[in-house]
N, C-alpha and C positions, 0 to 999 in steps of 0.2 A: 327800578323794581319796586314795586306797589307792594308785594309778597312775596313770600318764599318758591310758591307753587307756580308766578308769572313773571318774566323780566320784558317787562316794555320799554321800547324805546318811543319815545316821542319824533311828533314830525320835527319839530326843534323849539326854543324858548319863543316864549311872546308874552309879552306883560300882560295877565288879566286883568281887562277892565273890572271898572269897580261895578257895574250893572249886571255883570255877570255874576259876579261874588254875591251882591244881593238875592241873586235869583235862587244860585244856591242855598243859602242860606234860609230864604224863603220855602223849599222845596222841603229842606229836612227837618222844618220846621212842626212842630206840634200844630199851631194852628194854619199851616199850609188850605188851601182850598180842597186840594185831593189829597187830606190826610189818611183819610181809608185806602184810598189807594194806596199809597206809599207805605201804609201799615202792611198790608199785604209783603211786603218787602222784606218786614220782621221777625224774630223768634215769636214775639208776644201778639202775633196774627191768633186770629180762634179760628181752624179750620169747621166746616162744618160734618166733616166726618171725624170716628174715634175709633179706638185701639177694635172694638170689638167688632166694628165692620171692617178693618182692617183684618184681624184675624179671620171671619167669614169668609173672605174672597180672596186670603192667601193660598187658599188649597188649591188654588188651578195654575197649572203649568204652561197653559197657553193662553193669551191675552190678543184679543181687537178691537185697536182705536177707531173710532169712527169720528171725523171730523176735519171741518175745514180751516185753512189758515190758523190762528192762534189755538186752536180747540186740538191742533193735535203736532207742528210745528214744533213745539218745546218738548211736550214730551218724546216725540220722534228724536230729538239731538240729543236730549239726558241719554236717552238708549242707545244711539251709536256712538255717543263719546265715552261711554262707561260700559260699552257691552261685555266686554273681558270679563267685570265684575258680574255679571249680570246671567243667570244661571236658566230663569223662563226665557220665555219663545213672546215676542210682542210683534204683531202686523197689523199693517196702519192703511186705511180705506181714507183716505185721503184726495181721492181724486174720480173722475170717473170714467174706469179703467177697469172692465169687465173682465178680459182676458185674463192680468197679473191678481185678479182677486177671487175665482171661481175657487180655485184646490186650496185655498186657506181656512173657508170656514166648514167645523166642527160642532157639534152640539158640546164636546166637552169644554170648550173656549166659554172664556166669560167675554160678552160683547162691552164697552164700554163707551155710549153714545152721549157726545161732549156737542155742545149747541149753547152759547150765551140763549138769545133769542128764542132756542128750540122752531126756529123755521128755517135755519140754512136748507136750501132744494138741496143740494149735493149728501148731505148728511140723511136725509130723512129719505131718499133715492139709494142709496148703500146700506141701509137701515136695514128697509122692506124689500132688496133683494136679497141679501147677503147674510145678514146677521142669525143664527140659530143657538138654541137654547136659553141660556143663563144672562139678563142685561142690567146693565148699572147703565141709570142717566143723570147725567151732569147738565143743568142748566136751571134758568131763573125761576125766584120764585112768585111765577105768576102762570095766566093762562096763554098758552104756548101748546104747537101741535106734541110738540115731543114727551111736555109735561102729561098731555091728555094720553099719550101713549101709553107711558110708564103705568098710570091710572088703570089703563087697561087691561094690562100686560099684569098687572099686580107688581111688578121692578120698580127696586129702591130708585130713589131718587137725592142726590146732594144737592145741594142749590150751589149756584153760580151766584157770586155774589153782583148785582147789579153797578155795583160801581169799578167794576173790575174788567175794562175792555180787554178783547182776546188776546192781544199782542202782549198785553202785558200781563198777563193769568197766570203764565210760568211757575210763578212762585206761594200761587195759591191752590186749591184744589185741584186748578185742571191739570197743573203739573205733579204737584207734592202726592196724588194719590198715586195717580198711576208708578211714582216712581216708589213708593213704600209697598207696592207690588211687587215691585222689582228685586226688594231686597234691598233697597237701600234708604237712607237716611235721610229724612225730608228735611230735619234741624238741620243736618252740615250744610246745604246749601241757601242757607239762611247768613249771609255774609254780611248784611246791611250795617249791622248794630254796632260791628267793629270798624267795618269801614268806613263809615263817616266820622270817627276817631281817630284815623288814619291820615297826620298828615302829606304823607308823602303820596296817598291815594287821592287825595284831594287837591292836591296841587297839579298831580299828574293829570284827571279829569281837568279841572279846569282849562288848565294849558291846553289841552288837546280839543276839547271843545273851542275855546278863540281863534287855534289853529284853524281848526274844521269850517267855522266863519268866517273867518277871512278866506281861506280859498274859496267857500263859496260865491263869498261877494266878488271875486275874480275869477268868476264862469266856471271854477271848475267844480262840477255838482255830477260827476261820476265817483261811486266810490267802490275800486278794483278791490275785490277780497283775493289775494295771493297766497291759498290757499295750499300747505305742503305736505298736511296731513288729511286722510282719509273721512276715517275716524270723526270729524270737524262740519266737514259739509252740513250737515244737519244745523249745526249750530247757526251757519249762517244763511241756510233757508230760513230759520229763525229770522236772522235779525234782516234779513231783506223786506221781509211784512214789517219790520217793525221800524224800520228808516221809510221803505216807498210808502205805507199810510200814515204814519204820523205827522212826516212833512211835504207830500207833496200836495201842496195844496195853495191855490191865489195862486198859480200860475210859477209856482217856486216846487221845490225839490230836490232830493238826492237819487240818482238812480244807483241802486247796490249790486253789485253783477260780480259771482262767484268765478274768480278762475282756477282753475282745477291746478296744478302747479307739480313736478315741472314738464309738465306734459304738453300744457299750453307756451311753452318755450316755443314750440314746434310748430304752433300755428298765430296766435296771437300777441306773441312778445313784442314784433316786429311793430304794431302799433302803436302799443304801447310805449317803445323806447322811442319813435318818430314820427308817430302822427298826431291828433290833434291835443293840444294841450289843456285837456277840459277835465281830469281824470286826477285823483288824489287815489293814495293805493295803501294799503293795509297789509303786511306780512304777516300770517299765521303756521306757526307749528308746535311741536310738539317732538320735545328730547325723549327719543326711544333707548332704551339703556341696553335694552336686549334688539339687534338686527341682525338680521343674517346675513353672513360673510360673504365673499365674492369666494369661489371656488379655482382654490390660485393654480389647479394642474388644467386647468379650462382657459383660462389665460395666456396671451404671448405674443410677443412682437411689440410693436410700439402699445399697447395697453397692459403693458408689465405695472404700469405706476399703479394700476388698479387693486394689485394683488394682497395688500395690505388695508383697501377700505372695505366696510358695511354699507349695507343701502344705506342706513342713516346718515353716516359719514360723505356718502358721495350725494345726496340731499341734502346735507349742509350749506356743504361745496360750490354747489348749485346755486342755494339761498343766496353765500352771500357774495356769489357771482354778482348775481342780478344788482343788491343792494349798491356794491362798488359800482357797477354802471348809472343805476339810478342815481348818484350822489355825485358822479363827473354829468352826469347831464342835467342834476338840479333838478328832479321830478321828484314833487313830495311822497315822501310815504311815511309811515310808524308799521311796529313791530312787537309782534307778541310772541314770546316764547313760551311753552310751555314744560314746565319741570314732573310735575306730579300729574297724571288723572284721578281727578277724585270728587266728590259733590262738593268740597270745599270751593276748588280751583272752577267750577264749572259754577258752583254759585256766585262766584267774584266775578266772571263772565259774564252771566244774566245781568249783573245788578249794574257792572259799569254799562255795559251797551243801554240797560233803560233810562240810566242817570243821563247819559251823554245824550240821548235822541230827546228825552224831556227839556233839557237845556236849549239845546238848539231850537227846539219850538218854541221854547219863550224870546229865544233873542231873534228867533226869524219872525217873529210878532205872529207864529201859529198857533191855533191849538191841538197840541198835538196826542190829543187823545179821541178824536172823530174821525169818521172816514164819510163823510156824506154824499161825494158821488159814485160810489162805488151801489151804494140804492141806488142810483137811477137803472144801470143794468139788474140788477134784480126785479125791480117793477117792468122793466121794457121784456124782459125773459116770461115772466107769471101769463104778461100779453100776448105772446106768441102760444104758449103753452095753453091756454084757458080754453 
């Protein structure tokens, strides 16, 4: 346990190399290469919005995101893993999917158009069909259609900070606004400053990173999210943009693939426990305090033993079914619990997954902050379209 609010268990011990340590060490360094970026990770970040546009744009009760992959991915998971707390209404254009997005927009919604570039086609297509009344745009400060928009439109504009690629934004405006919209607390999800203080955080990272390397270099470059809360999904559409671009690339890779859990007992398990051995697996949940009972006069016959659990409880059960078999048949996984929801626990989330996918791109000799064939279909798309 790294904290209070997560108990991990690790895939198992492995001595960290000492080039990893360095790398580390290099990363949370002051004169690091991508110290701005990593600032971003900080209390002591300077967003570029304040209290008073803040307060501006708290008066509206319904919010839409506009945006593709990192530009709305983070913020989408802050919102379903903290929606309990979370009192507005936010819906996310994310895709292009006219049907699920016609009865959402409102003139009384504030639109909120997120674009590093300001020319994602998807974003600026959902834009100018969708969006009405009131916009805030997020993106760089330079000349961009979106930026020319905004221009037009008379709509404020935040700058995206240029050294700040989408996948990893979360923790900077693209994230931190939309979630002080929310009603919540952009500083608590600022976990960086203590957690590199943390030696039992940092031990645990590293271990799990070597871990994560060495199975790669033994083919196995699937990484199963065994997903047992709901609530979470978002989180790891998140981190699938942020594992499939930052590493795959020179013909290397991890592919991250969401299994919904324990639902996929029932259709995919079976691969899993016995077919290819290419796949490293992640346990995710989340201790619900409050579940609702099994209704013991509904009950009878051989499922009497039921009468006394909660769905929680029999989700447990379930978990650590699976784990027991996983560990008589030797198939790697690690394990996160989760105790509290809260921007704390959810910012110690962001931060490991981006430390841990930066790591690995320095030891898989990537860099793991470009996506550069992903423009080739954007240029090959403009050509079909023109």
């Amino acid at each position: 346990m790294f904290s209070k609010n997560i108990r991990f268990e690790n895939f198992g011990k492995k001595k960290v190399n000492k080039n990893l340590k360095a790398i580390y060490k290099n990363l949370i360094s002051k004169k690091n290469d991508n110290n701005d970026l990593i600032n971003s990770f900080t209390k002591s970040y300077s967003y570029s919005f304040n209290k008073e546009l803040l307060k501006k744009y708290k008066k509206y009760n319904t919010y839409q995101i506009y945006g593709m992959g990192g530009s709305s991915l983070g913020v989408k998971a802050i919102y379903e893993f903290l929606k309990s707390k979370i009192k507005k209404k936010f819906y996310f254009f994310d895709n292009l999917d006219v049907n699920n997005n016609l009865k959402k927009t409102k003139l009384k919604n504030l639109n909120i158009i997120i674009s590093k570039s300001g020319s994602t086609l998807e974003t600026i297509v959902n834009e100018n069909i969708f969006s009405k009344g009131k916009k805030l745009f997020i993106t760089e400060n330079k000349n961009n259609y979106l930026r020319n928009l905004a221009f037009k439109l008379k709509s404020e504009i935040i700058e995206h900070k240029n050294f700040i690629g989408g996948r990893y934004s979360i923790l900077s405006e693209v994230g931190m606004l939309p979630a002080e919209l929310m009603g919540l607390k952009s500083n608590k999800f600022k976990q960086f400053d203590s957690l590199i203080l943390n030696k039992i955080f940092m031990k645990s990272l590293l271990n799990n990173v070597s871990m994560i390397y060495t199975l790669i270099k033994t083919k196995k470059t699937n990484s199963i999210i065994l997903n047992y809360d709901e609530s979470s999904h978002g989180i790891f559409s998140w981190y699938q943009q942020l594992v499939a671009e930052s590493l795959g690339k020179n013909s290397k890779g991890v592919l991250p693939v969401i299994s919904e859990m324990p639902r996929d007992n029932h259709s995919l398990m079976q691969l899993y426990l016995d077919g290819n051995k290419n796949s490293f697996y992640t346990f995710f949940d989340v201790n619900e305090l409050k579940s609702k009972k099994i209704n013991k006069k509904k009950i009878f016959g051989k499922f009497n033993y039921l009468k006394k659990h909660t769905l929680q409880s029999i989700k447990s059960a379930q978990k650590q079914a699976t784990k027991n078999i996983f560990k008589t048949k030797k198939i790697p996984f690690r394990s996160f619990e989760i105790y509290e929801k809260n921007e704390k626990t959810l910012g110690e989330i962001f931060t490991f997954f981006m430390l841990e996918t930066i790591l690995l791109g320095r030891l898989m000799k990537l860099n793991p902050f470009d996506q550069p064939a992903v423009e080739l279909i954007k240029v090959e798309t403009k050509k079909l379209l023109a």
